[in-house]
MARVOFI-187613 format. One line per field, with one value per residue (C-alpha): residue in three letters; residue number from 1; z, x, y. Coordinates in pm, 1 decimal, m for minus. Layout:
residu	[ALA,...]
num	[NUM,...]
pz	[Z,...]
px	[X,...]
py	[Y,...]
This chain:
residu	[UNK,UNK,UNK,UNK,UNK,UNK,UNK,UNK,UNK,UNK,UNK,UNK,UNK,UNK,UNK,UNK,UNK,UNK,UNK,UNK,UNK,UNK,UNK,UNK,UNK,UNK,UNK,UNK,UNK,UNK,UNK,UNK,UNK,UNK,UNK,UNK,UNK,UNK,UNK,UNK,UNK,UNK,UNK,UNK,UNK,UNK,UNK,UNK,UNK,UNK,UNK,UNK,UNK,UNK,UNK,UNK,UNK,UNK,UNK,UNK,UNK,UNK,UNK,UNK,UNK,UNK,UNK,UNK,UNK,UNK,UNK,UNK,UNK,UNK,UNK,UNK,UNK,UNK,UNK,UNK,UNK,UNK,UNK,UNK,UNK,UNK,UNK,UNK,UNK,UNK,UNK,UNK,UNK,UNK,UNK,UNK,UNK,UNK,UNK,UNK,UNK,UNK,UNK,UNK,UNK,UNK,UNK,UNK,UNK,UNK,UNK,UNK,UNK,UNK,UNK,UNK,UNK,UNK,UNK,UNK,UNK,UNK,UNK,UNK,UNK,UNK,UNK,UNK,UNK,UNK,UNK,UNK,UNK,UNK,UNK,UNK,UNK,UNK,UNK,UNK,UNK,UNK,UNK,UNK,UNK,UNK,UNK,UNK,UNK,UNK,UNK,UNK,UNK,UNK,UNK,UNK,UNK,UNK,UNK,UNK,UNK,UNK,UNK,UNK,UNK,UNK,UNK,UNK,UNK,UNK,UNK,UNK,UNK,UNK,UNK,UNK,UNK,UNK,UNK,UNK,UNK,UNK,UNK,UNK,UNK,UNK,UNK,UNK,UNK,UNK,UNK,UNK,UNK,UNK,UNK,UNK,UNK,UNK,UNK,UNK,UNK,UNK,UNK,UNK,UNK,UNK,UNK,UNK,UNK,UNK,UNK,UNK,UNK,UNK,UNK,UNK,UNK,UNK,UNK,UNK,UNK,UNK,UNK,UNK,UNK,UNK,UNK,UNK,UNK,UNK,UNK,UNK,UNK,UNK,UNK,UNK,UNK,UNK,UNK,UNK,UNK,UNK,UNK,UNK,UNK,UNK,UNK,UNK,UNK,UNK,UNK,UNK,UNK,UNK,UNK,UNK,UNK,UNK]
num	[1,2,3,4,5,6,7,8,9,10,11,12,13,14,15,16,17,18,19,20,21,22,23,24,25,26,27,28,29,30,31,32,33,34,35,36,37,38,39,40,41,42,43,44,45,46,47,48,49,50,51,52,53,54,55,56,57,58,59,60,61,62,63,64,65,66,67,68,69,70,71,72,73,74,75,76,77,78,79,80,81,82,83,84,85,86,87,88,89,90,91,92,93,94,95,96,97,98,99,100,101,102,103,104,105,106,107,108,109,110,111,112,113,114,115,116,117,118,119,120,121,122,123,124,125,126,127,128,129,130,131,132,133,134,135,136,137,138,139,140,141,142,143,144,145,146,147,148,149,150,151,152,153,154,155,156,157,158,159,160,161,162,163,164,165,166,167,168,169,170,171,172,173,174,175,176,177,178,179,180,181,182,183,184,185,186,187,188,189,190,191,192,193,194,195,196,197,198,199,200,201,202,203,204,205,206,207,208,209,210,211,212,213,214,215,216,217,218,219,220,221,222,223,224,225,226,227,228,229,230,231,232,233,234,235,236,237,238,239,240,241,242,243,244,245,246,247,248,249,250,251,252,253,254,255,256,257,258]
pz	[m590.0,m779.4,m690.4,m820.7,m1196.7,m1142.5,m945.1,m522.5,m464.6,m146.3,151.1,510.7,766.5,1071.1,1284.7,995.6,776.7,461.2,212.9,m109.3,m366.8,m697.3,m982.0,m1349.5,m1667.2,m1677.3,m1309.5,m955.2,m726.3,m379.5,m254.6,87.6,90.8,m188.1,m528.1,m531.4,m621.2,m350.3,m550.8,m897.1,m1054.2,m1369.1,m1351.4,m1652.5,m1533.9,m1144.5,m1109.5,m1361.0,m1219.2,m1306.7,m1200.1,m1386.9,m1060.0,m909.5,m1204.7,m1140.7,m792.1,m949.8,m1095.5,m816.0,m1055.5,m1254.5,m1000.6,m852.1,m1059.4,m828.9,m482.9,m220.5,60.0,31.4,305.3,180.2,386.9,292.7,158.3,m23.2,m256.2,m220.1,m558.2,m518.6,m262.6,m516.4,m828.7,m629.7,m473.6,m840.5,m1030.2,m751.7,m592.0,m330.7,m207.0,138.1,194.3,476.3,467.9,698.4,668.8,901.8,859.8,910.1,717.4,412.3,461.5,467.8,140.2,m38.3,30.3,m41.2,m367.2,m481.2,m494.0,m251.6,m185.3,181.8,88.7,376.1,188.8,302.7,671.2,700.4,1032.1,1102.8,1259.7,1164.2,892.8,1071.7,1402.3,1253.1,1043.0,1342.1,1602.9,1370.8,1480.6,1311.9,1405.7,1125.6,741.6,570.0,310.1,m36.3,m141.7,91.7,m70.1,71.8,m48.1,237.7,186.1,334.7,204.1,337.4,177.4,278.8,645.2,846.1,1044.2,690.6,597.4,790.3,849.2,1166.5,945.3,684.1,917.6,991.3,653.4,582.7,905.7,797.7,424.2,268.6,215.9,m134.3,m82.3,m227.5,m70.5,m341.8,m218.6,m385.5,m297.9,m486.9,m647.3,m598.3,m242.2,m353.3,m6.3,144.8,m186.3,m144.2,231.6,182.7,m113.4,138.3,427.9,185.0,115.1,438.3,533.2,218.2,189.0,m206.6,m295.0,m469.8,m753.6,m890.6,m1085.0,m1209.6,m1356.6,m1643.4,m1667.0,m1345.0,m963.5,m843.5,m826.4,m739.3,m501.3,m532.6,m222.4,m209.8,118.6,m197.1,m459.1,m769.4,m1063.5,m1240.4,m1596.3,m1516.7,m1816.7,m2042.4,m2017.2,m2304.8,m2472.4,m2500.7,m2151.1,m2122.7,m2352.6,m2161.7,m1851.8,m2023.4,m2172.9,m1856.0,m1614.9,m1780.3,m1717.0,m1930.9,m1779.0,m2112.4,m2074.3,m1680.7,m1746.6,m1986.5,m1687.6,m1410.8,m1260.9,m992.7,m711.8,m755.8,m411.9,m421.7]
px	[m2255.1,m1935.7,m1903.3,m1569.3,m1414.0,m1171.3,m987.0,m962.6,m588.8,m567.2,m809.8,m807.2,m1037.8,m953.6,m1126.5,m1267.5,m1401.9,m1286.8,m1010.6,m962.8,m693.3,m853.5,m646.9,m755.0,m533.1,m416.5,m445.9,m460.0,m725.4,m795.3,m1160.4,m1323.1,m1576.5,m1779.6,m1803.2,m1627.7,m1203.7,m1024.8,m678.9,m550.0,m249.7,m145.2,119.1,301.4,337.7,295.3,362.2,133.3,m190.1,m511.7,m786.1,m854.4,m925.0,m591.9,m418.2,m676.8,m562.5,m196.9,m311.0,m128.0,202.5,63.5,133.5,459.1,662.3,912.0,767.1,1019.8,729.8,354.7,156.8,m97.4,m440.8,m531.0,m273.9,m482.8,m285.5,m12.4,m80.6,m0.5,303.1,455.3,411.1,567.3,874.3,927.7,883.3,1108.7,1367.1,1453.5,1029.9,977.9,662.2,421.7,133.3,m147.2,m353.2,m626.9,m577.5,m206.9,m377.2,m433.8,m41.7,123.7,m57.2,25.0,397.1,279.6,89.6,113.1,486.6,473.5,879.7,1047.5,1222.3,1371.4,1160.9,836.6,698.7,339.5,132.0,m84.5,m401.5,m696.8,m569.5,m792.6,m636.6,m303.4,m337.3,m435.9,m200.9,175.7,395.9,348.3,703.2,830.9,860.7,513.6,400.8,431.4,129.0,m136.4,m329.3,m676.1,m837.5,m968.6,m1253.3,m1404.7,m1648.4,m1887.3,m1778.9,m1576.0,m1420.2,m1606.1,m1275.5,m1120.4,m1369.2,m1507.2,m1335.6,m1158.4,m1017.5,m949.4,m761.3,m503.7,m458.5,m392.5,m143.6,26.8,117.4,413.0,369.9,309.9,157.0,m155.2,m412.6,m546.0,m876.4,m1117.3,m1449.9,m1820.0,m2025.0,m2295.3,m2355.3,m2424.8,m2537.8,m2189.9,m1987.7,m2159.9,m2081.4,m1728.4,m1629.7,m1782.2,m1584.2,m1250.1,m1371.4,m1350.3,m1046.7,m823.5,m969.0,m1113.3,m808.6,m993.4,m1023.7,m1259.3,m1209.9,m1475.6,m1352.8,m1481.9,m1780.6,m1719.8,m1876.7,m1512.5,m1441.2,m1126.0,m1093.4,m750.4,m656.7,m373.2,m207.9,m178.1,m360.7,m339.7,m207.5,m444.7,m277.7,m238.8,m539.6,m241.5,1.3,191.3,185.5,479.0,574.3,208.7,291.8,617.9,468.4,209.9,504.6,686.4,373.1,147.8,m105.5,m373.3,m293.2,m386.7,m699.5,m754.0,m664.7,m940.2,m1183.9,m1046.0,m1198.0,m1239.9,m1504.9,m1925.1,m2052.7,m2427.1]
py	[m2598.5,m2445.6,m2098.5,m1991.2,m2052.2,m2247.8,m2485.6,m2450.1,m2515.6,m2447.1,m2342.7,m2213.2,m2073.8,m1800.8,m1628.0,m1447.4,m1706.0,m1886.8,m1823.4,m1985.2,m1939.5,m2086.2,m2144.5,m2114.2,m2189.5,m1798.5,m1678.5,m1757.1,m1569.9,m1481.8,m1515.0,m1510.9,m1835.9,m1570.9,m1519.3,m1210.6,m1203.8,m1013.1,m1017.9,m1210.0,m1238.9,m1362.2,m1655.2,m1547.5,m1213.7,m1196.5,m821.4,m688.7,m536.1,m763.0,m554.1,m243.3,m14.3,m158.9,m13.5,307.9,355.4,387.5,673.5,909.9,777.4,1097.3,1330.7,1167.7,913.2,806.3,691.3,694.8,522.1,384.7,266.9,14.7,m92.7,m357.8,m631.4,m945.6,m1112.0,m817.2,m710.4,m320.2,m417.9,m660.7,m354.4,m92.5,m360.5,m453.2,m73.1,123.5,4.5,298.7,286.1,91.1,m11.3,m31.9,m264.4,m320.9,m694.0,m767.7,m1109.5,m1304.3,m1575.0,m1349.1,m1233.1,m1590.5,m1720.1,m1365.9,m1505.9,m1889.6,m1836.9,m1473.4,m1454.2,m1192.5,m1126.9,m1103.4,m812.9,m553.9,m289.8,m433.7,m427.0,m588.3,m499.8,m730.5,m548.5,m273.1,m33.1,175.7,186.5,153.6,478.3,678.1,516.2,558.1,846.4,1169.9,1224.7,981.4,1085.6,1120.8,881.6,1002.5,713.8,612.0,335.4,223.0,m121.7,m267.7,m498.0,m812.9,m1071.1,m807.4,m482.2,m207.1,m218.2,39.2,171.1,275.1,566.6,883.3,1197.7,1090.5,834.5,1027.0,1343.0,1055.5,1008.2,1328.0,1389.8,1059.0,1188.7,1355.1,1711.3,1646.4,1306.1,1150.6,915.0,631.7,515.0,240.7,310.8,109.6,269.4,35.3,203.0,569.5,677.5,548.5,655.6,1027.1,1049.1,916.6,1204.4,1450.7,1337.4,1338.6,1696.5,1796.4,1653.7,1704.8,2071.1,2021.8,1866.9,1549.2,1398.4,1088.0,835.0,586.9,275.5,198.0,m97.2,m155.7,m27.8,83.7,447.4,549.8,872.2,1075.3,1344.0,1532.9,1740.2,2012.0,2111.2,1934.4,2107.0,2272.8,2147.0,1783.9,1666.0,1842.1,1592.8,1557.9,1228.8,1093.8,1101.9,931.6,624.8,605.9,530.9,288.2,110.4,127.2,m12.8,m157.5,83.2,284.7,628.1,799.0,655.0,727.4,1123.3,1102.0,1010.7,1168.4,1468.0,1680.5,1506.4,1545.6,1571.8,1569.5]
């Protein structure tokens, strides 16, 4: 039985399970043995975003345009490690994969670069988040997208989890968080524990037709005038990455806890 869309090109198995890349005439994905894409890219454009909550999690970019560090948990394809390498050149990066398997075919297939800027840890984000020296520069981006073929990774969410965060940010740094919908128990208990942690400094964002919602903390408050942008600046950044931030300002808001 076909599960995927297009063409396996390549497959592997570790101590996790399966991974497939699968190429179509456009793109080339990343999927776990499951229906579900973990990471695309488009072959003409390999640095452009595919998914529209990747490009939502980019969303911090309104609040701080030029990224000097990111720590990413969760690497897939590399898709956010390959947009920040390409967009600022001064920004090392930091990214956590559970998986070396997952790691070497984001260089194989994904065109994900060996650059000195990048360091990938191979290990639990989790673990990783809570273990890395608090005596070393915060992290102006913290960017969570850590799923497996089934769902989130437990070690990424709770406050305890999300207290490292915090402790591991700049002091005007911003943790990017995908979260699903489709789990409204675990979605509600997640913004609560973000609450808690990030002191009301959170914002949602739902992606549009889709289950993603992207969760925005800050180790300050946000400003208060930031759904005033002006829009030329605004188009400027679309031009610039590729993104729909006019449109995400539109739907981003401050967090409903229930």
């Amino acid at each position: 039985m076909r599960i995927y869309p297009g063409t396996i090109i390549h497959r592997t198995q570790d101590e996790f399970g399966i991974i497939d890349v699968v190429q179509e005439a456009r793109t080339r994905s990343l999927y776990f043995g499951a229906p579900p894409q973990q990471s695309s890219m488009l072959l003409r454009d390999p640095v452009q975003l595919v998914f529209a909550y990747t490009r939502a999690m980019m969303a911090c970019l309104l609040f701080n345009d030029k990224p000097r560090s990111a720590l990413l948990i969760g690497l897939g394809g590399g898709s956010l490690a390959k947009f920040l390498l390409h967009h600022f050149p001064d920004c090392r990066v930091d990214a956590v994969e559970n998986r070396a398997s997952v790691a070497d075919l984001a260089h194989r297939f994904f065109h994900l670069p060996e650059d000195p800027r990048l360091r990938i840890h191979i290990g639990d984000g989790g673990e990783f988040v809570r273990a890395v020296s608090t005596a070393q520069d915060g992290y102006d981006f913290l960017l969570v997208d850590a799923y497996d073929a089934a769902g989130m990774v437990s070690s990424v969410s709770g406050l305890a989890f999300f207290d490292a965060c915090r402790a591991r940010l700049a002091r005007h740094g911003i943790l990017s968080i995908n979260l699903w919908s489709g789990d409204r128990d675990g979605l509600d208990g997640t913004l609560q524990a973000l609450q808690r942690s990030f002191d009301g400094f959170l914002l949602q964002l739902p992606v549009e037709a889709k289950g993603n919602v992207i969760a925005l903390a800050g180790n300050r408050p946000f400003p208060v005038s930031y759904q005033k942008m002006a829009r030329e600046p605004l188009k400027a950044m679309e031009a610039r990455f590729g993104i729909e931030f006019s449109h995400f300002l539109s739907r981003l808001r401050p967090a409903e806890l229930a």
